[in-house]
C-alpha positions as CSV (number, residue, x, y, z in Angstrom):
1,X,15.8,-3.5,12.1
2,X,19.0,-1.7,12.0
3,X,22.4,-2.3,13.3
4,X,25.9,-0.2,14.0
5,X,28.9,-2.5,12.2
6,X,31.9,-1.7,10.9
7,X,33.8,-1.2,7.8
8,X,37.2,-2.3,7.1
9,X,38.8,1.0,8.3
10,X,37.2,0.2,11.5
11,X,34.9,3.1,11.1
12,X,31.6,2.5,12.2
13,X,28.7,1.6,9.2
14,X,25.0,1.8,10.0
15,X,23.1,-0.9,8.4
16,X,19.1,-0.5,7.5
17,X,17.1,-4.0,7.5
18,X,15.3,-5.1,4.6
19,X,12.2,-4.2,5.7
20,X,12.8,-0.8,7.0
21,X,14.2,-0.3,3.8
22,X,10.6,0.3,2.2
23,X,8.2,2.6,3.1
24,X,4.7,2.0,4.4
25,X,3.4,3.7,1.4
26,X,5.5,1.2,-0.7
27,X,4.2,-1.5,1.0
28,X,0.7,-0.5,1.1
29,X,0.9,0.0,-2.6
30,X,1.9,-3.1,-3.2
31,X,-0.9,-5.1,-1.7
32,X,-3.8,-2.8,-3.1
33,X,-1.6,-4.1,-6.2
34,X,-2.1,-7.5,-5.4
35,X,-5.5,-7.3,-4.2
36,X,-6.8,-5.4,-7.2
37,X,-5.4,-8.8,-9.2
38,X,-2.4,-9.4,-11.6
39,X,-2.7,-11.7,-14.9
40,X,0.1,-14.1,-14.6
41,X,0.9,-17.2,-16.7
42,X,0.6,-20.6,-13.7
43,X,2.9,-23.1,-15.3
44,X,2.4,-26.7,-15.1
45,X,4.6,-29.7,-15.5
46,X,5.1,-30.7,-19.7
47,X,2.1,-27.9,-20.7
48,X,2.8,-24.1,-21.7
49,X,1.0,-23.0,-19.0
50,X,-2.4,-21.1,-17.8
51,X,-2.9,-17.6,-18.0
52,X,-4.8,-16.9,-15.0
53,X,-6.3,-13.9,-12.4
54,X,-4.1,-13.5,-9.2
55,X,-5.8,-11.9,-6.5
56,X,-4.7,-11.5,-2.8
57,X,-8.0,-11.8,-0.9
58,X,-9.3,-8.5,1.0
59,X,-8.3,-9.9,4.6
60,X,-4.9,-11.0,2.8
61,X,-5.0,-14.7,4.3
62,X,-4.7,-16.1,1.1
63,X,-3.5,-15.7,-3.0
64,X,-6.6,-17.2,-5.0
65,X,-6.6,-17.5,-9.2
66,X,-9.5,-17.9,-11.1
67,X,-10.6,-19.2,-13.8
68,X,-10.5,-22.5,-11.9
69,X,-13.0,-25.6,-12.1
70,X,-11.5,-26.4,-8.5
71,X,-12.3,-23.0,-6.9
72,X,-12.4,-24.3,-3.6
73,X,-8.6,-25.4,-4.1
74,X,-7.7,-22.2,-6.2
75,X,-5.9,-21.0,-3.5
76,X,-2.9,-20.6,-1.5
77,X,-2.9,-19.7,2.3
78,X,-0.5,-16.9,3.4
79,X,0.7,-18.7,6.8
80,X,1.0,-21.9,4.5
81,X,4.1,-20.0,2.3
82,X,7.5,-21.5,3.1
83,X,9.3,-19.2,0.4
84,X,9.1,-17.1,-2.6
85,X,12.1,-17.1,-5.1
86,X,12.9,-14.6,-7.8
87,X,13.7,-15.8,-11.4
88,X,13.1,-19.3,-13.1
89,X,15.0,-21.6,-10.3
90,X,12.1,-24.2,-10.1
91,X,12.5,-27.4,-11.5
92,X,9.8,-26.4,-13.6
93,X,11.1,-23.4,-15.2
94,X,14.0,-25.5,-15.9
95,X,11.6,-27.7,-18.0
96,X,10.7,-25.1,-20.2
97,X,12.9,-23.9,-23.1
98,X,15.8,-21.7,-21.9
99,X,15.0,-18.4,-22.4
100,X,11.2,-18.7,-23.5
101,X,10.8,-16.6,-20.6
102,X,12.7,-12.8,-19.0
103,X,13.8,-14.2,-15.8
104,X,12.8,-10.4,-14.5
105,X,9.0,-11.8,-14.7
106,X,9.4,-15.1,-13.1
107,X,8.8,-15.8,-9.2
108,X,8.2,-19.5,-7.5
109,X,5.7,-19.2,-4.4
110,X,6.7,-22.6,-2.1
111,X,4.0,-23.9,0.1
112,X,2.9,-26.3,2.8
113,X,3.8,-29.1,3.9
114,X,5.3,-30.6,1.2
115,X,6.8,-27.7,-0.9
116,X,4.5,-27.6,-3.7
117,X,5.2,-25.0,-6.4
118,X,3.5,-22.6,-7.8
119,X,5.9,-21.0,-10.7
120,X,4.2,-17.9,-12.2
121,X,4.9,-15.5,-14.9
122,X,4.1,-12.1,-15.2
123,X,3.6,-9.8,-18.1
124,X,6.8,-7.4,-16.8
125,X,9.7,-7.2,-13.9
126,X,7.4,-4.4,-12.2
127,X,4.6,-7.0,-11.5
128,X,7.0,-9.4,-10.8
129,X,8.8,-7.5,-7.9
130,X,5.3,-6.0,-6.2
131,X,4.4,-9.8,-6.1
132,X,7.6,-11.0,-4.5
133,X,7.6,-7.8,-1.8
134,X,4.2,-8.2,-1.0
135,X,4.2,-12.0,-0.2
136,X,7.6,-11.8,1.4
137,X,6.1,-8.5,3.9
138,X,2.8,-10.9,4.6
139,X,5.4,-13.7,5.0
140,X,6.9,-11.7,7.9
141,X,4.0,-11.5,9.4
142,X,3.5,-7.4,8.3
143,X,0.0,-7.9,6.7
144,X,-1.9,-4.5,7.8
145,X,-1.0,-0.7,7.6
146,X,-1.3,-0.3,11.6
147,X,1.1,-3.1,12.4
148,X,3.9,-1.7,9.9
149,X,3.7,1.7,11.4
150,X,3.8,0.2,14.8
151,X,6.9,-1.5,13.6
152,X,8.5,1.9,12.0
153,X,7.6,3.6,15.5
154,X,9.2,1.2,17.2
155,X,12.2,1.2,15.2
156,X,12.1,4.7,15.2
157,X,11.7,5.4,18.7
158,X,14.4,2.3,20.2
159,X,17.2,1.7,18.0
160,X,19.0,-1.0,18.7
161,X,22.7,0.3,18.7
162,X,25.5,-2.2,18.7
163,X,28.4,-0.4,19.2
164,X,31.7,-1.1,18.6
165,X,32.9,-2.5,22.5
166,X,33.3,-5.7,23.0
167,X,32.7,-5.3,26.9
168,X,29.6,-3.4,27.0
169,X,26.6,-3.3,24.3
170,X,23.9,-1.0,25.0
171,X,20.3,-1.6,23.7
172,X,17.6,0.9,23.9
173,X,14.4,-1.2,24.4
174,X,11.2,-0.5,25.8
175,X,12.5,3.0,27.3
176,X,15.3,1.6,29.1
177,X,18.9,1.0,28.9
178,X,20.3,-2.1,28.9
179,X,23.6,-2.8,29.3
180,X,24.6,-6.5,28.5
181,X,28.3,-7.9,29.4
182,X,30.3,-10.0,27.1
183,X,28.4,-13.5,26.6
């Protein structure tokens, strides 16, 4: 989304959302990434951890690892994410040795109900940073080339301009303007 504010001049400053901010292209690359699997070392509490396959599944519903003795529980469902942080700010990281790891390759995936972690490690930052774009895009709900050019369309088509009034603010939605009084 995008959005007309203002600098400190007063003059007016157009602002890009995050998710506008990368293309489809990017995107797209990004899960073929994550489909085609990423080595990545799964720590655990008090051990040095597991290296293991990561995989997004081919409808991207769900991250699964393997090797796994639990298969059926080697997984993580996407609508079961709560977050995804960058860098070793998990209790867990914080268990392991200060610096045994770049914090460039570390990302914690948070999940259902109770906020289990998953705190991963990857082999460099670029790994690391497809991973965290690609779950936070899925988190968002943007799983699919169609639905993210619909959303670019859309974007494209009906910006939302906020401009800098504070009696009348005009939005450009579904082919229409609206004008909307101070509220």
């Amino acid at each position: 989304m995008s959005s007309w504010g203002t600098e400190s001049q007063g003059s007016p400053r157009y602002c890009r959302h995050f998710l506008t901010d990368n293309s489809i292209f990017h995107v797209e690359r990004c899960m073929s990434a994550m489909q085609s699997g990423t080595q990545m070392v799964k720590l655990k509490n008090g051990s040095k951890g597991l290296v293991r396959l990561f995989y997004l599944d081919e409808h991207r519903s769900c991250i699964r690892w393997r090797p796994s003795r639990k298969s059926e529980k080697a997984k993580i469902t996407i609508d079961s994410l709560y977050k995804v942080t960058e860098g070793h700010q998990s209790d867990i990281f914080h268990r392991h040795a200060e610096g045994s790891f770049d914090p460039a390759c570390c990302f914690t995936i948070y999940h259902g109900n109770h906020m289990e972690s998953v705190d991963l490690v990857t082999s460099n930052a670029e790994e690391a940073r497809t991973w965290v774009t690609g779950l936070r895009y899925l988190m968002a709900g943007i799983s699919d080339e169609d639905s993210l050019a619909k959303r670019q369309r859309t974007h494209d088509q009906y910006p939302f301009l906020l401009p800098d009034t504070d009696t009348c603010k005009r939005v450009f939605a579904n082919q229409h303007v609206i004008d909307l009084e101070n509220r």
